[in-house]
MDAnalysis code that builds the backbone (N, CA, C; Angstrom):
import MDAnalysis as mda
import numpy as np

u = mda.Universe.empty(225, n_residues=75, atom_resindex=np.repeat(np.arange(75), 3), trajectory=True)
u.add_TopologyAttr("name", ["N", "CA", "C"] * 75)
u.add_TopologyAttr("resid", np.arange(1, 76))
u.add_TopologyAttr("resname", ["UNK", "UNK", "UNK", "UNK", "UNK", "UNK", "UNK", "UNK", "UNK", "UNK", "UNK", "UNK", "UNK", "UNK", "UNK", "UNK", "UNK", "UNK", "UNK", "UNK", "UNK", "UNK", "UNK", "UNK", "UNK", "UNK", "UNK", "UNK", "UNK", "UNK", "UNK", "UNK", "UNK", "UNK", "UNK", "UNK", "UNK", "UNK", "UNK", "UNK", "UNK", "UNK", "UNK", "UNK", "UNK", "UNK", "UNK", "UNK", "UNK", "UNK", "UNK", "UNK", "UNK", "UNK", "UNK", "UNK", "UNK", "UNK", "UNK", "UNK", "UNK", "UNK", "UNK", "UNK", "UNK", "UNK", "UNK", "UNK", "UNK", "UNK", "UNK", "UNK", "UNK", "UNK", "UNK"])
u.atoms.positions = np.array([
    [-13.732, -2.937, -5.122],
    [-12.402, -2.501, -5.511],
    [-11.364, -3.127, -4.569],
    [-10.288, -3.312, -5.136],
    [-8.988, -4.137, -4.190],
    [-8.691, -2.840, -3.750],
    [-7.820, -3.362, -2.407],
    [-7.132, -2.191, -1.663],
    [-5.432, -2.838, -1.080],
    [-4.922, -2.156, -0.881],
    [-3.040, -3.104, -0.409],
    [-3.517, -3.600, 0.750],
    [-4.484, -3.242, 1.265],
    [-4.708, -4.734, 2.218],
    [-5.066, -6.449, 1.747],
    [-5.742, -6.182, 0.264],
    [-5.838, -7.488, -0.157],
    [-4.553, -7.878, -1.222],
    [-4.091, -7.645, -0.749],
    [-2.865, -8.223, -1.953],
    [-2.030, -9.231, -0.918],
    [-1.566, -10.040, -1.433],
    [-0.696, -11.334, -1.388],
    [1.019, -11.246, -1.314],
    [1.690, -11.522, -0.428],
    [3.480, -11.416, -0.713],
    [3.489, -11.694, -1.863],
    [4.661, -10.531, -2.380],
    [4.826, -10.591, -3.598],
    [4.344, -10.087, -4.835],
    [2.994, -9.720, -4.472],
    [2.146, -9.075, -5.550],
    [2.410, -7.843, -5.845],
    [2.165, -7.354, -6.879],
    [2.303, -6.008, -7.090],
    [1.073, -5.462, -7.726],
    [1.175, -3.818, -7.444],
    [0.056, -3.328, -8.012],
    [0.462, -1.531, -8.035],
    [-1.016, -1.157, -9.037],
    [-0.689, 0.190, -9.069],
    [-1.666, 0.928, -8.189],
    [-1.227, 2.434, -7.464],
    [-2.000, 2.686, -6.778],
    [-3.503, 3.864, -7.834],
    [-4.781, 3.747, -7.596],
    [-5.357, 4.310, -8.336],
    [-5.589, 5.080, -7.443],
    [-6.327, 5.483, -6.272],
    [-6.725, 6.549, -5.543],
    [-7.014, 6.392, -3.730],
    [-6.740, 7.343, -3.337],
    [-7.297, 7.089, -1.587],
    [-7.677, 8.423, -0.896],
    [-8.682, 8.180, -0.336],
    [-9.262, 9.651, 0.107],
    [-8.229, 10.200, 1.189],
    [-7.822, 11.262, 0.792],
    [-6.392, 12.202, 1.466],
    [-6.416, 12.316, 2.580],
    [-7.990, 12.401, 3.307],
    [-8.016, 12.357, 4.925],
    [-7.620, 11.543, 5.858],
    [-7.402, 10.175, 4.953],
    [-7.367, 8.731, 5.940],
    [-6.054, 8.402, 5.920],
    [-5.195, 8.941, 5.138],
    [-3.423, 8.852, 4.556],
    [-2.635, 9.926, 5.395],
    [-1.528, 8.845, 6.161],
    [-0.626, 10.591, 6.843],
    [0.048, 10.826, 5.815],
    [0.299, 12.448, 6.151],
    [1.063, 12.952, 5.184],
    [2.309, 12.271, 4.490],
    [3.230, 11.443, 5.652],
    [4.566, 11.154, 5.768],
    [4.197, 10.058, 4.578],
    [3.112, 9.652, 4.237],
    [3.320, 8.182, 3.557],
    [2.906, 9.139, 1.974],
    [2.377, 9.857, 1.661],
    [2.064, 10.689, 0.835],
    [3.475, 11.243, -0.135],
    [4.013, 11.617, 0.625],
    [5.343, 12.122, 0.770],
    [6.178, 11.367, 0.853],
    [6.714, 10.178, 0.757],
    [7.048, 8.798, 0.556],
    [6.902, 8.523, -0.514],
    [5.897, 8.622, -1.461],
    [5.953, 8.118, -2.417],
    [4.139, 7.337, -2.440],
    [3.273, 7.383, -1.746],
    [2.425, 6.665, -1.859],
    [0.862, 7.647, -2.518],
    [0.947, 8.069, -3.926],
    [0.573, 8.220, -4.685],
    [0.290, 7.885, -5.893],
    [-1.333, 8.127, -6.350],
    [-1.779, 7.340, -7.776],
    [-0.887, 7.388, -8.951],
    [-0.510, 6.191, -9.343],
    [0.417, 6.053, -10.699],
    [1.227, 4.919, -10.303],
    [2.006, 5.175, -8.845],
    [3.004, 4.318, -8.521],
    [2.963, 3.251, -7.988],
    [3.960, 2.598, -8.805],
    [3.950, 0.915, -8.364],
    [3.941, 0.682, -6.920],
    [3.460, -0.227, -6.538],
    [3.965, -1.028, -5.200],
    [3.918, -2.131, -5.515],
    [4.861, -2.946, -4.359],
    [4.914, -4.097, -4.137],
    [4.692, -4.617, -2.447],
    [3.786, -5.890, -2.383],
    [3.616, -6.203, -1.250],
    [5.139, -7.174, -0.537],
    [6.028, -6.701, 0.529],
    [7.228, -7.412, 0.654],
    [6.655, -8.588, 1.817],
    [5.746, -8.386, 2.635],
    [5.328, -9.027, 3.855],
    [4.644, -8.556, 4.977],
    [3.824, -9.552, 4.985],
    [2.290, -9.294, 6.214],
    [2.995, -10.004, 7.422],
    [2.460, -9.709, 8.528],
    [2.921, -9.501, 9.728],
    [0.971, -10.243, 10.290],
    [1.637, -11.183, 11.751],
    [0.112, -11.436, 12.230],
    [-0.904, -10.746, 13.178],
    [-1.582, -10.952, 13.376],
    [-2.786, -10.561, 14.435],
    [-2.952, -9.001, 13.913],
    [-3.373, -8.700, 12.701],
    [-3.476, -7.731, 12.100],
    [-2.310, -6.410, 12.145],
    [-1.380, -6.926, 11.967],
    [-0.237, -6.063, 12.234],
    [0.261, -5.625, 10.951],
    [1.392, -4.035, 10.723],
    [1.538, -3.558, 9.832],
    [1.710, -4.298, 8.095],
    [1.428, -4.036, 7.048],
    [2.615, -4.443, 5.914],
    [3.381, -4.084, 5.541],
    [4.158, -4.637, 4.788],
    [5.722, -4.203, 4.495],
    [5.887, -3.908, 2.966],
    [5.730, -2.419, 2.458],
    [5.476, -2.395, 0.997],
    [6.716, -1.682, 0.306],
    [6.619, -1.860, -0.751],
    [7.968, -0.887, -1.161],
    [7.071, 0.068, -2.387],
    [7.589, 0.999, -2.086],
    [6.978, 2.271, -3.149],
    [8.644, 2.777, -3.540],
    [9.086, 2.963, -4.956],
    [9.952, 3.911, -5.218],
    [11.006, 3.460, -4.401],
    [11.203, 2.280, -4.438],
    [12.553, 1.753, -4.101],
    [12.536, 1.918, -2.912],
    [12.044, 2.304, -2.220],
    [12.055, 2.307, -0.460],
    [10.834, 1.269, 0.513],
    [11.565, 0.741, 1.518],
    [10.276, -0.229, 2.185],
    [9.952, 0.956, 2.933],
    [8.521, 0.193, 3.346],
    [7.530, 1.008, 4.297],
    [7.217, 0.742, 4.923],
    [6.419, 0.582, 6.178],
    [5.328, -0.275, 7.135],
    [4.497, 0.454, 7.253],
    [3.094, 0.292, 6.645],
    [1.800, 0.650, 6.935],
    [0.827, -0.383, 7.494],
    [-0.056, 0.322, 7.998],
    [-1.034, -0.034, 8.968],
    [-1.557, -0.300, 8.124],
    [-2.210, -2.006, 8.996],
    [-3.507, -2.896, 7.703],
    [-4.523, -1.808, 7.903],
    [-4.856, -1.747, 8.495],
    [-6.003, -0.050, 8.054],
    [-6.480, 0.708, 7.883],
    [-4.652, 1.500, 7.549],
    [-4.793, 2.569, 6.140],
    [-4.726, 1.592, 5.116],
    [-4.005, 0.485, 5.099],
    [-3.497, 0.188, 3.890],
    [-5.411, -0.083, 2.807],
    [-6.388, -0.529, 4.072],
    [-7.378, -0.822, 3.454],
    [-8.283, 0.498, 2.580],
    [-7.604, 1.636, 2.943],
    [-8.107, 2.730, 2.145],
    [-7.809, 3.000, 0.952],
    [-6.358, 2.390, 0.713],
    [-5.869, 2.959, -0.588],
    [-6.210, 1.502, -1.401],
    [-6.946, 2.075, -3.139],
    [-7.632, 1.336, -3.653],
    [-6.314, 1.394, -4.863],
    [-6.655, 0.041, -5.436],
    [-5.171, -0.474, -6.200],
    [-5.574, -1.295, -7.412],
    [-4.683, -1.326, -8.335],
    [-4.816, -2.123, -9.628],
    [-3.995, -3.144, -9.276],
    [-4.164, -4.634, -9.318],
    [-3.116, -5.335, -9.434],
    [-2.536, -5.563, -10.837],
    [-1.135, -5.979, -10.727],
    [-0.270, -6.594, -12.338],
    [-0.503, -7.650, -12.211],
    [-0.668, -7.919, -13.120],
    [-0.411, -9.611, -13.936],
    [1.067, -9.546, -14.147],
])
């Protein structure tokens, strides 16, 4: 399964599910729940945060939470 760690600038995708334990609340509550779009805005190096937008707002999550939450990409 893909996760927003494998997605590409620019890509978008939908979120399908992520086990609730590994997610802080604050990003939950943000907007980072199954249904909603994201978009990847920009990766950062030496494994450093990404830059996503959920619901019209950017974010910076950690490459690994981001590898928990499992995702549909768009065509």
């Amino acid at each position: 399964m893909l996760t927003i760690a494998d997605l590409k600038k620019g890509e978008r995708a939908i979120i399908l599910d992520f086990p609730v334990d590994s997610i802080p609340l604050k990003l939950i509550e943000m907007g980072c729940l199954p249904g909603n779009e994201i978009t990847l805005v920009q990766t950062t190096p030496f494994n450093g945060p990404l830059y996503i937008t959920i619901n019209e707002s950017n974010i910076a999550i950690r490459k690994n939470t981001a590898a928990h939450i499992l995702i549909d990409k768009i065509i």
